[in-house]
N, CA, C and O atoms as CSV, one atom per row, in Angstrom:
chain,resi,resn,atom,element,x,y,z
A,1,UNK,N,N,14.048,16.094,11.269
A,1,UNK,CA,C,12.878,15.237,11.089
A,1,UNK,C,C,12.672,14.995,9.598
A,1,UNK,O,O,12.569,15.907,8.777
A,2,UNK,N,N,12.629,13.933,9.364
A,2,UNK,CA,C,12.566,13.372,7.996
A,2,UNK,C,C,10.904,13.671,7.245
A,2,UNK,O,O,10.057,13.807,8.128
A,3,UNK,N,N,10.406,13.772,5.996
A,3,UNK,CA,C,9.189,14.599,5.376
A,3,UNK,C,C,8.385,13.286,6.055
A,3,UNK,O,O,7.218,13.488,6.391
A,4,UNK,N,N,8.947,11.978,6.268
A,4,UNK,CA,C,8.343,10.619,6.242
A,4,UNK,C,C,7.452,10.417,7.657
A,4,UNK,O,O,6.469,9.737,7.953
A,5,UNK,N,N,8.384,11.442,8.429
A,5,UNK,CA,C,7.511,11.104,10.107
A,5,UNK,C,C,6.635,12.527,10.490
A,5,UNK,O,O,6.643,13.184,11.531
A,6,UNK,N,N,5.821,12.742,9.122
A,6,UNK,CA,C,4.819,13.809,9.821
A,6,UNK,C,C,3.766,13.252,8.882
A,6,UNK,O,O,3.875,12.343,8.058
A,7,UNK,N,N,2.547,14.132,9.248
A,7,UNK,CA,C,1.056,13.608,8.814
A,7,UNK,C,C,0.527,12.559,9.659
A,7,UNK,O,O,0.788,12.352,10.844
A,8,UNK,N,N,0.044,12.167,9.183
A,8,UNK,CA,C,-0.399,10.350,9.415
A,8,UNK,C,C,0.426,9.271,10.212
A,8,UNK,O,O,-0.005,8.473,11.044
A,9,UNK,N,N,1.672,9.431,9.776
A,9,UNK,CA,C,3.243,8.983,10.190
A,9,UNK,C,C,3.596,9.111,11.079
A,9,UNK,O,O,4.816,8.995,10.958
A,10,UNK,N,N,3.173,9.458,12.861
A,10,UNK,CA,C,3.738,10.401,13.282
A,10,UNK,C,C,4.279,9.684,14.769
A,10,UNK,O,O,4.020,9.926,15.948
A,11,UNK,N,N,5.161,8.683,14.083
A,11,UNK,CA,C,5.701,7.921,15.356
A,11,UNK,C,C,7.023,7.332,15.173
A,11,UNK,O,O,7.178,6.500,14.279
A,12,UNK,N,N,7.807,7.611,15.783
A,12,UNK,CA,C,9.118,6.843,15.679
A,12,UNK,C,C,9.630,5.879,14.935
A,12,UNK,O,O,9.223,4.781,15.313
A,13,UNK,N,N,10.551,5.816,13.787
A,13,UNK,CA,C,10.941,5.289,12.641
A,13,UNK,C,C,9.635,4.438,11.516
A,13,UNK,O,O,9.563,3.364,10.918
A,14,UNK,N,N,8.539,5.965,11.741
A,14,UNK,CA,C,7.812,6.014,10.357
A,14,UNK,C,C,8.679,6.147,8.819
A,14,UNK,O,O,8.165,5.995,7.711
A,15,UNK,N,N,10.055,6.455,9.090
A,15,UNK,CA,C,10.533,6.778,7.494
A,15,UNK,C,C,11.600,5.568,7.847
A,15,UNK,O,O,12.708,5.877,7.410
A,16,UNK,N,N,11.602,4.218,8.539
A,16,UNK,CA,C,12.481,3.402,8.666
A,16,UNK,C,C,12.093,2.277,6.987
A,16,UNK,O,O,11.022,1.932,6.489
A,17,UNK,N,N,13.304,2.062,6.644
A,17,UNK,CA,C,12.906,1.055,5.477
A,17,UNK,C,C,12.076,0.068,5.228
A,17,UNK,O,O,11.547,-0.225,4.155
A,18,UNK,N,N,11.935,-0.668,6.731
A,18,UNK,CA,C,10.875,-1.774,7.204
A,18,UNK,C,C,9.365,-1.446,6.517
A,18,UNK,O,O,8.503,-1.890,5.759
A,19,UNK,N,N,9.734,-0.318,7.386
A,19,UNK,CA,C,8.071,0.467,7.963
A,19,UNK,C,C,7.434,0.826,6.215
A,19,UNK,O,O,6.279,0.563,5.878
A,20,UNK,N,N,8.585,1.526,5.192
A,20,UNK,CA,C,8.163,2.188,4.070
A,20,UNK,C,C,8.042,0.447,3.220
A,20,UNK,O,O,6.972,-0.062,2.886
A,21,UNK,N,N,8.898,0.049,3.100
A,21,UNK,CA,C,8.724,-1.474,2.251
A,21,UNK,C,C,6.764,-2.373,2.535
A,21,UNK,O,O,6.018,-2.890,1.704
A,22,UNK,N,N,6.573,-2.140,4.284
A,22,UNK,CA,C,5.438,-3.298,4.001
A,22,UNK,C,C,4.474,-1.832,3.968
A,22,UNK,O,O,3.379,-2.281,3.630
A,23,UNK,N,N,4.309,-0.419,4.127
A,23,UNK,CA,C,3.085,0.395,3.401
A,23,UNK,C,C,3.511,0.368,2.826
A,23,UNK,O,O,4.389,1.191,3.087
A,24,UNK,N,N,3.737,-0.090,1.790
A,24,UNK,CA,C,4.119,0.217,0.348
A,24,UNK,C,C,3.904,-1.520,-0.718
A,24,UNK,O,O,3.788,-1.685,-1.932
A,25,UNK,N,N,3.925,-2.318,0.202
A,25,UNK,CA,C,3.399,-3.803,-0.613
A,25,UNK,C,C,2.391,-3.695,-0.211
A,25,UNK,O,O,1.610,-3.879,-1.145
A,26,UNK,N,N,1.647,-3.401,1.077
A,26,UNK,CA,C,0.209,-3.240,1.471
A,26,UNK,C,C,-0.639,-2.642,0.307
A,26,UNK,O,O,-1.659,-3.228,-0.057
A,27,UNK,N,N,-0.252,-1.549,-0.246
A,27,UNK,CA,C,-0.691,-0.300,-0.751
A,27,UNK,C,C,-0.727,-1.002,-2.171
A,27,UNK,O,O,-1.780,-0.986,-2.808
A,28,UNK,N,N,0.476,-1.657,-2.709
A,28,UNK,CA,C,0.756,-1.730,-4.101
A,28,UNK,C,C,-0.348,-3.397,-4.351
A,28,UNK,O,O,-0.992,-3.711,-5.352
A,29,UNK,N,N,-0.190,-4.195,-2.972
A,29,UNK,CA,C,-1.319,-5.419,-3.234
A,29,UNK,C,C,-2.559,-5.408,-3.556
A,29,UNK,O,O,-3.121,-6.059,-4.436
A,30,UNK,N,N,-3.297,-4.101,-2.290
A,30,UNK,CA,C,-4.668,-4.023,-2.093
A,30,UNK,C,C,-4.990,-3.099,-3.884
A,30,UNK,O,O,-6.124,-2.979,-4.347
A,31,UNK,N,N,-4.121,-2.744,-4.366
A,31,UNK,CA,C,-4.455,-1.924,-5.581
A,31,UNK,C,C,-4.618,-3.187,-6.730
A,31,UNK,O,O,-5.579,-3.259,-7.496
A,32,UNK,N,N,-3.561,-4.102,-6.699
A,32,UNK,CA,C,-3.313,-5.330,-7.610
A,32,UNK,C,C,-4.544,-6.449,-7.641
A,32,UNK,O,O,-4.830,-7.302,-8.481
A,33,UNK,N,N,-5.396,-5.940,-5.862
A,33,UNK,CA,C,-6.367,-7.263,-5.811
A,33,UNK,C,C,-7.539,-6.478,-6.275
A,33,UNK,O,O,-8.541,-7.103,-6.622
A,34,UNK,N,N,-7.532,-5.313,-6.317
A,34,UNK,CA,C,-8.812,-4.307,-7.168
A,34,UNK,C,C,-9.122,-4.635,-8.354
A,34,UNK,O,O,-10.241,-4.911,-8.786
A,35,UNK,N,N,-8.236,-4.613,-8.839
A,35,UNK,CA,C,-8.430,-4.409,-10.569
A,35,UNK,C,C,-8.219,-6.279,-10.834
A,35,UNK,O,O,-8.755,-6.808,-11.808
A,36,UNK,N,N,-7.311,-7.169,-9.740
A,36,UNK,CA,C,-7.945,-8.300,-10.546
A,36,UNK,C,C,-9.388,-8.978,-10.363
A,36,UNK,O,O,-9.835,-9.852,-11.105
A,37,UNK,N,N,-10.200,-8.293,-8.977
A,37,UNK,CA,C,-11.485,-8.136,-8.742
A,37,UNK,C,C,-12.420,-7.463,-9.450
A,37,UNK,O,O,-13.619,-7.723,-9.558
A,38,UNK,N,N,-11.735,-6.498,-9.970
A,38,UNK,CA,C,-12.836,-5.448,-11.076
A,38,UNK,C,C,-12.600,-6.197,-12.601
A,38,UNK,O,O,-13.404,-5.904,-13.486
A,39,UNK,N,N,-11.529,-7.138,-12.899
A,39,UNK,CA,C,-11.434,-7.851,-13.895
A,39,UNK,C,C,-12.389,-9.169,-13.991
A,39,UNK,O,O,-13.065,-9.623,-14.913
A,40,UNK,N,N,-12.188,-9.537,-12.819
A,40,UNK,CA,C,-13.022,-11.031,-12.624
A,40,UNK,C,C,-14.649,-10.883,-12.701
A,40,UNK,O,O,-15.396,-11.806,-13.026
A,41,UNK,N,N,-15.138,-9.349,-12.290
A,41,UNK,CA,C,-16.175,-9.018,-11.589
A,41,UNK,C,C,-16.904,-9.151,-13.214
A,41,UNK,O,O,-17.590,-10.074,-13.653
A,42,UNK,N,N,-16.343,-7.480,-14.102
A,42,UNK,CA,C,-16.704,-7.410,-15.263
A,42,UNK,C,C,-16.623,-8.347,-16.595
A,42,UNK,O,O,-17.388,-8.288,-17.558
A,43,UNK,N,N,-15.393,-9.321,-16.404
A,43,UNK,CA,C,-15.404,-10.461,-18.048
A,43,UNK,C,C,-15.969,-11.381,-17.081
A,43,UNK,O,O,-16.155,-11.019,-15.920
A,44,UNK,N,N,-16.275,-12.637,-17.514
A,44,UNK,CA,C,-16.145,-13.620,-17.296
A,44,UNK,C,C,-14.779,-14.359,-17.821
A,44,UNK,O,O,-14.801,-14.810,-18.966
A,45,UNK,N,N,-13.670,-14.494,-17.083
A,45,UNK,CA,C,-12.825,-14.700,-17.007
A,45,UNK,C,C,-12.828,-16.320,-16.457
A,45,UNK,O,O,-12.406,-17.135,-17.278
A,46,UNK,N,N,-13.242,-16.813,-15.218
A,46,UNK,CA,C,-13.246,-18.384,-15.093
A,46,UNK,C,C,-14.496,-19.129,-15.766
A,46,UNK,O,O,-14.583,-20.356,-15.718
């Protein structure tokens, strides 16, 4: 059993490349739309 299919993970090809590629643009977007929200929020930027 791979470290990838326990915890949270815990279903059949949780450590498949698919599966790790879109949690992992999910994860890396919702972080990218934070800070350009916490950018927009704090300057006046438009």
């Amino acid at each position: 059993m791979s470290d990838l299919n326990r915890g949270i993970m815990k279903f059949k090809g949780a450590d498949s490349p698919i599966a790790v590629t879109l949690s992992g643009a999910l994860i890396l977007g919702s972080i990218v739309f934070l800070i350009l929200w916490a950018m927009d929020s704090a300057y006046a930027i438009r």
